[in-house]
C-alpha positions as CSV (number, residue, x, y, z in Angstrom):
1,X,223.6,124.3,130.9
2,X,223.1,127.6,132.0
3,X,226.1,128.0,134.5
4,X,228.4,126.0,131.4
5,X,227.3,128.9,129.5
6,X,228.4,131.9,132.1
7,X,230.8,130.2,132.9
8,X,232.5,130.3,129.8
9,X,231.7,134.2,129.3
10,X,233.2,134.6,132.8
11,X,236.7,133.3,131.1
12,X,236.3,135.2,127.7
13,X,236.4,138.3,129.7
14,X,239.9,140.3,130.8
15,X,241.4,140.2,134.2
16,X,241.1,143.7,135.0
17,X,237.3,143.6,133.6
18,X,236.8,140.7,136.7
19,X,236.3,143.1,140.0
20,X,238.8,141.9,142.8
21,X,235.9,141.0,145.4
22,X,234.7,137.8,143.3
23,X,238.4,136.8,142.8
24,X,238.7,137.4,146.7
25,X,239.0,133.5,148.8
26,X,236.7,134.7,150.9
27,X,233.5,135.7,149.1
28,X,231.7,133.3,148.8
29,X,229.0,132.9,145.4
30,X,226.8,131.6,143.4
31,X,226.6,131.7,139.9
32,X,223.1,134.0,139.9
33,X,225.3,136.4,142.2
34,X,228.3,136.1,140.3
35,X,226.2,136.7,136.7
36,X,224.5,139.8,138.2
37,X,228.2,141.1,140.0
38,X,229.2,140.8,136.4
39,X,226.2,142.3,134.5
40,X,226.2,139.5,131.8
41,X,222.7,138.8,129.7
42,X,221.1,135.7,129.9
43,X,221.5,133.7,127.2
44,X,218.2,132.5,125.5
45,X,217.7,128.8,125.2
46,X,217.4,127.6,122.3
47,X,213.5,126.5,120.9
48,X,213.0,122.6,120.0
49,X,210.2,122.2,117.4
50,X,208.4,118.9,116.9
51,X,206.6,118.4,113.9
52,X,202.9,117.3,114.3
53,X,201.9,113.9,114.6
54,X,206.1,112.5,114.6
55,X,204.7,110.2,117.4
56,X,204.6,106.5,116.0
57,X,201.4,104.4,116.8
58,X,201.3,100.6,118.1
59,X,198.3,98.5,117.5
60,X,200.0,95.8,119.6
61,X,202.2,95.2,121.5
62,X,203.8,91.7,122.6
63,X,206.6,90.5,125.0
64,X,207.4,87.1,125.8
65,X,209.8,86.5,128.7
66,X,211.2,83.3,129.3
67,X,213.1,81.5,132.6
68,X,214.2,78.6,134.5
69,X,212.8,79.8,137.6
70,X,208.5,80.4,137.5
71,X,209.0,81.9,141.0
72,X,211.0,84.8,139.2
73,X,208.6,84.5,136.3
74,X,205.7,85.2,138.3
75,X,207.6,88.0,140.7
76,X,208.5,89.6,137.0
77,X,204.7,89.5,136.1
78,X,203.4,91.4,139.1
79,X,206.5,93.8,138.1
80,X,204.9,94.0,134.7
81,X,201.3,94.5,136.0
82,X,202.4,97.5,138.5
83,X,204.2,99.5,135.7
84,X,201.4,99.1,133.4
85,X,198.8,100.2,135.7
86,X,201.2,103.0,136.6
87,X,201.9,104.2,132.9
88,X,198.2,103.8,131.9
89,X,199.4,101.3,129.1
90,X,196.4,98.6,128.1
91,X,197.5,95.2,129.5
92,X,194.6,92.9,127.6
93,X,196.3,89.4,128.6
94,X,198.6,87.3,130.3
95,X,199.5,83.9,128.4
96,X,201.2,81.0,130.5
97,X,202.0,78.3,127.7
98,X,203.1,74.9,128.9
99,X,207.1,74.7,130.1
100,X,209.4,73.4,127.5
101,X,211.4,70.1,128.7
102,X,215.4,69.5,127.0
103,X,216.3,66.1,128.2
104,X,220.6,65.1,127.6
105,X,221.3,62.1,128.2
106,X,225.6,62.2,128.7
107,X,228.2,60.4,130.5
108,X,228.4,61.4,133.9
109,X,232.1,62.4,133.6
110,X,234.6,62.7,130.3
111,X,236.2,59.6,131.1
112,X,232.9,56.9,132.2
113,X,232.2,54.3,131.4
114,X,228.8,53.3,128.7
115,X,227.2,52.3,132.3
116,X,227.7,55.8,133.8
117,X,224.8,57.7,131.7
118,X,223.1,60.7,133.7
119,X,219.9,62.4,132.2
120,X,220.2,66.4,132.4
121,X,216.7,67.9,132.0
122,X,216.6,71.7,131.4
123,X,213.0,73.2,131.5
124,X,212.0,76.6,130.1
125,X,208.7,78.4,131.2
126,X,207.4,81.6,129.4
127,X,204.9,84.4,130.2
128,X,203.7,86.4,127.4
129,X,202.0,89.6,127.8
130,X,199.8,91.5,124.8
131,X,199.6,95.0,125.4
132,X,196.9,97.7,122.9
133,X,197.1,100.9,121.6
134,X,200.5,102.4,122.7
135,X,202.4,105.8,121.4
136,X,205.7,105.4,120.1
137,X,206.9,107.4,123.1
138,X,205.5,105.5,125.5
139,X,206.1,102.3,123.7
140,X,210.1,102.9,124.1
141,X,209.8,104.4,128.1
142,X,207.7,101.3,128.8
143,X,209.9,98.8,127.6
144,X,213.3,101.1,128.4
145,X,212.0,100.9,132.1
146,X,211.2,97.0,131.6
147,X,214.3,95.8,130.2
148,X,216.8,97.4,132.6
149,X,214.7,95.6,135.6
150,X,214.7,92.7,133.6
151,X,215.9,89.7,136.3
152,X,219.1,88.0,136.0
153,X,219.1,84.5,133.7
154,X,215.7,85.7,132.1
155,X,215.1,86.1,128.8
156,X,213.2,89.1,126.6
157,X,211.5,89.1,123.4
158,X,209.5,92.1,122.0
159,X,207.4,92.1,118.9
160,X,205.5,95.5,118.0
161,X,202.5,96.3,115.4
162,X,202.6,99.7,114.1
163,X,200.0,101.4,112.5
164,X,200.8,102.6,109.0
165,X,199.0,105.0,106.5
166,X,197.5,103.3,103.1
167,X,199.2,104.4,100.0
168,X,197.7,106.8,97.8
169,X,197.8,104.4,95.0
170,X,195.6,101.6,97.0
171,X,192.5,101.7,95.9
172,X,189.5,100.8,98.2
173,X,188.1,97.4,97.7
174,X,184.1,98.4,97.0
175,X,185.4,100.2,93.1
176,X,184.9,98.3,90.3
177,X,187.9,98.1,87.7
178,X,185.6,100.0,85.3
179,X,186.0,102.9,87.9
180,X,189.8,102.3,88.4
181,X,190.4,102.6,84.6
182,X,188.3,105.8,84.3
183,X,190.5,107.3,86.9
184,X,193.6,106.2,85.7
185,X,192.6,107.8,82.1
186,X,191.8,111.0,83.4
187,X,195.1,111.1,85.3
188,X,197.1,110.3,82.0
């Protein structure tokens, strides 16, 4: 950003301003050397303000993967394991539910015979991993970083809880409605 910036003052300014040893082919610069030939200010970059507490929380976190190939699945999971240990992100447990089996039964070829029938069995395993207590920032590098590594013929599904504020007009369970029509007089 910086040298995009001199670089455009360099080209707002007049030929004969430009001395004749920087336009010379054999000097050889840098843009520090060429900013201080030039005497040009700095120019100050500009100030990025976050507002306090802008970061999202997660209770939970959940992501199912599903596959045709457990090797991969399992290869995946030590992935998984590695990067959460790495990030410092809660990984509380690792389901394995039971593979789910598609059985066709077709004719072998367009044109067979009622004899010809082949059964086609596709199977589908999963891995599910609950995660707790994330940031919203880390939340999205985590699963940015997860997805693009995500293997080829797998499949990703992500469900998030986030942690919300109670409404002001919520009122706590242990008042008695006496109490909440007292209060909502005195505010009318």
């Amino acid at each position: 950003m910086f040298t995009r910036t001199f670089f455009n003052q360099l080209f707002l300014l007049k030929p004969s301003q430009i001395p004749l040893t920087i336009l010379s082919h054999r000097s050889i610069t840098t843009a520090a050397r060429l900013k201080k030939q030039l005497n040009i200010a700095a120019t100050p970059r500009p100030k990025i303000e976050q507002p306090a507490g802008s970061d999202e929380l997660y209770k939970r976190l959940y992501v199912e993967v599903r596959g045709h190939d457990p090797a991969v699945l399992d290869s995946y999971e030590k992935f998984v394991r590695l990067v959460s240990t790495e990030l410092d992100i809660q990984l509380t447990n690792i389901e394995n539910p039971p593979f789910f089996t598609e059985r066709w039964t077709l004719l072998r070829s367009k044109f067979a015979k009622k004899k010809y029938w082949r059964e086609y069995e596709i199977r589908t395993y999963y891995k599910k991993f609950h995660f707790k207590h994330l940031t919203g920032s880390t939340a999205s590098t985590f699963l940015e970083y997860v997805q693009r590594n995500l293997p080829e013929g797998v499949m990703m599904i992500v469900e998030r809880v986030r942690l919300e504020s109670f409404s002001e007009k919520l009122v706590p369970p242990s008042a008695s409605p006496s109490e909440i029509n007292t209060d909502q007089q005195r505010t009318s």
